[in-house]
C-alpha positions, 0 to 999 in steps of 0.5 A: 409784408407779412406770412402767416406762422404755426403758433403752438400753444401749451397747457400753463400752470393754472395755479399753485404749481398744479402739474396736469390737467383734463381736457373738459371740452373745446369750444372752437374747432379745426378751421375756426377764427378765434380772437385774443382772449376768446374762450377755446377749451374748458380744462379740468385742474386738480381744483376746479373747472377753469376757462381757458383763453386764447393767446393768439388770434387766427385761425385753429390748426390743430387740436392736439388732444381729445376732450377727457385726455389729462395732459401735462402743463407745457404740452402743446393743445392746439396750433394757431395759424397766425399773421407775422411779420415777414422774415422775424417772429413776434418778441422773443425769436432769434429772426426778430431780433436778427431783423430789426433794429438794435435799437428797436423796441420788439413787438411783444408776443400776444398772451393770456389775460392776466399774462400782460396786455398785447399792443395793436397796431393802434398802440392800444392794449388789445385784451378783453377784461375777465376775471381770470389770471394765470402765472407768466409763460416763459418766452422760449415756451410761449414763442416756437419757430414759425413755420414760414410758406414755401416761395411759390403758396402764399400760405405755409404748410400745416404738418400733422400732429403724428398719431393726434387726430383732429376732433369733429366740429363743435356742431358735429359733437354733442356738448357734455363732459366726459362722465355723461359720454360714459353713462349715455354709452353704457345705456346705449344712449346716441347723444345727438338725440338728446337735449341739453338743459345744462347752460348753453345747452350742456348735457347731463346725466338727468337728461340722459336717463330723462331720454331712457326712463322718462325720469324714472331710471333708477340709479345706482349707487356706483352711477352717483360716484361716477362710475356707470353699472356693468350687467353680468350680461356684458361679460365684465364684473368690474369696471375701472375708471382712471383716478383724477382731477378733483377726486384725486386731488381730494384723495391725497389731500384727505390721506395727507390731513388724516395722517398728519393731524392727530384729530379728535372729534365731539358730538353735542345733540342740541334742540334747535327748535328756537332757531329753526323758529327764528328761521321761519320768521326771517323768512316771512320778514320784508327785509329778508324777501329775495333772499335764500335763509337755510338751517347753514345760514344761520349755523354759519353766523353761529360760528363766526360770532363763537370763534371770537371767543375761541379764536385757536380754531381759526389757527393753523400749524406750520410746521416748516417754521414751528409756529402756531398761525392764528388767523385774524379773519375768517375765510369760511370754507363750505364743503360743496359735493359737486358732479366732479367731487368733494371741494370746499370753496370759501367765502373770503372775510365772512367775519366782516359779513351782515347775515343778509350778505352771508345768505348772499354768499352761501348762495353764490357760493353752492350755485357756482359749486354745482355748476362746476364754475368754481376758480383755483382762488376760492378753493384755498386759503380758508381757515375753517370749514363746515360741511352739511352732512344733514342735506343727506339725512345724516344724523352725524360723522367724523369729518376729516380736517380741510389741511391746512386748518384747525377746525371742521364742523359737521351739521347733522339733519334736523329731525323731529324727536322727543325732547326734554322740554321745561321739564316735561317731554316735549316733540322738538326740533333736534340736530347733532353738531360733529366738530373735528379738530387739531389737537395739536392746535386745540385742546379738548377744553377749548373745542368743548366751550367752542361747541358749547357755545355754539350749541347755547347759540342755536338753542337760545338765540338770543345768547347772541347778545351775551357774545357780542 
């Protein structure tokens, strides 16, 4: 015989010992039947934007916390009305291990992918396959008391969550994310009128100011960091927005890089004409149809073939064990400005990579960037990093170092100048290269022959033979 039960789950580690995380959006609601494994929230880490699966499978009680609430790893998210076994709990309650045999295996608790498969009757691992891992929640936290029906209904009584209201149905409230509810209140904007061109339907800050403007609303800069303009008219000549998620990550990471690594940083202006050439050629190529070839595609295997020669760029300084690490492989990190943020994923073992699998990757790499899709795993563990100052129509900067690595190279835009040229004036194709490094790791003469070779590179393509 079997009584349902109140499940609680609680908000897990996502990775790398992150502390707390921003409720995005629900994906079921109050009522809802919901399988192992199926997707009930998206949560906002430090890093990144991570899907969240159920434990359990049942029926959702209660949502303890509001889409753009930040809430602490291990505090309670949503409650599941679950089936269990009569007078015990699933492994790990004391009524279980009370009301079965000594000698009986316990029923192992239903987990999160990556947490361990969860048995059905059948015997069977009953887990969908997705490419999502979490560290393992401590039982005693996974497995609260259950809260068993009284003798006379059939079914338990659901306490309510003190001062916690329930949402409103998914259906009742327009998908977006906390940032776009914040532009669309300020402009007096009712969200169920608008339509979403997002995936699945998401809503947008271009669909927003589409719906007031017809695309013609102009936007402040204060709009594009997040932060929607305040009239005069409104009574209020500042507006606050709470520090966190990505940004905030961000922030302490570039304090920590800035103030830790002394950084030293070199400007080499180069005519790329040559490449920007080359350029267009594999873009009209057959082997290259289908394909996304930019100005970065090229620098970045640029790079690669220059850290062979100069490999302490690809280093790192570790400064608990006073050695110098020196990597022999390249994870190169992109620096991607997504709605959220700053976040330079990476591309694992680009050095292993021909240019048709790196203009792959590029791809893959900013598309999932913009969406916002990015995993905590590809967010750490680069060893180099270059950032596209040129998109933006800079000429040139001093790019913070990412921490933990030795090297950052900043591209400048590519513009049209007058250019020495065999020994005349000539209109070229010109592009400034920023490079900041370590200097603990990198002297000025090794970060000087790197871009250097760099800039040979992009102004005579065919160096390339003399490198490799």
């Amino acid at each position: 015989m079997s009584a349902t039960m109140i499940k609680e789950f609680k908000l897990p580690d996502l990775g790398e010992g992150l502390t707390e995380s921003e409720i995005v959006a629900w994906k079921v609601a109050v009522g809802d039947t919901v399988a192992l494994n199926q997707i009930i929230a998206e949560v906002e880490t430090a890093k990144a934007v991570v899907e969240l699966p159920s434990p359990f499978a049942g029926v959702v009680a209660a949502l303890h916390e509001q889409p753009g609430t930040v809430v602490e790893v291990g505090k309670p998210i949503v409650s599941f009305e679950v089936e269990g076994d009569d007078g015990g709990t699933a492994a790990g309650g004391a009524g279980a291990a009370a009301g079965s045999d000594a000698g009986a295996p316990a029923k192992r608790e239903p987990n999160l992918v990556g947490y361990g498969a969860v048995l059905e009757s059948s015997g069977r691992p009953a887990r969908r396959a997705r490419n999502f891992a979490a560290p393992a929640v401590p039982a005693a936290a996974a497995a609260p008391a259950p809260v068993t029906a009284p003798a006379a209904a059939p079914a338990p009584v659901i306490e309510p969550v003190a001062a916690v209201a329930a949402p409103p149905l998914l259906s009742e409230r327009p998908r977006s994310t906390p940032p776009v509810r914040k532009l669309a209140k300020d402009l007096g904007v009712d969200l169920a009128a608008v339509t979403g061109t997002g995936e699945h339907g998401l809503i947008t800050r271009d669909d927003v100011r589409n719906f007031v403007g017809g695309g013609d609303l102009p936007v402040a800069p204060q709009d594009l960091a997040g932060v929607a303009p305040q009239s005069a008219a409104d009574g209020e000549r500042e507006t606050r927005t709470p520090i966190k998620g990505v940004r905030k990550h961000t922030a302490a990471a570039m304090v920590s890089s800035a103030f830790t690594a002394p950084h030293v940083t070199e400007f080499l202006t180069v005519d790329v004409t040559p490449t920007m050439e080359l350029l267009a050629k594999l873009k009209a190529s057959r082997a290259f149809a289908g394909y996304k070839l930019t100005p970065l595609t090229l620098v970045s295997k640029a790079v690669l073939i220059a850290l062979r020669n100069h490999p302490t760029l690809n280093s790192r300084w570790d400064e608990a064990s006073q050695e110098i690490v020196q990597y022999n492989y390249v994870n190169l990190g992109i620096a991607a400005a997504t709605p959220r943020g700053l976040t330079v994923p990476n591309i694992k073992d680009a050095h292993r990579m021909s240019l048709l699998e790196l203009s792959t990757a590029l791809t893959a790499l900013t598309d999932t960037a913009r969406a916002g899709k990015t995993a905590p795993s590809e967010l750490s563990g680069g060893t180099i990093s270059i950032t596209n100052i040129g998109v933006f129509g800079i000429d040139a900067g001093t790019p913070i170092l990412n921490p933990g690595e030795a090297a950052i190279l900043a591209l400048g835009a590519v513009r049209k100048m007058p250019w020495e040229y065999q020994d005349e004036v000539a209109l070229r194709q010109v592009m400034t290269l920023s490079l900041s490094f370590d200097h603990r790791l990198v002297d000025g003469e090794q970060g000087s022959r790197f871009l250097q070779d760099l800039g040979a590179m992009l102004s005579d393509p065919g160096m390339v033979l003399a490198m490799v």
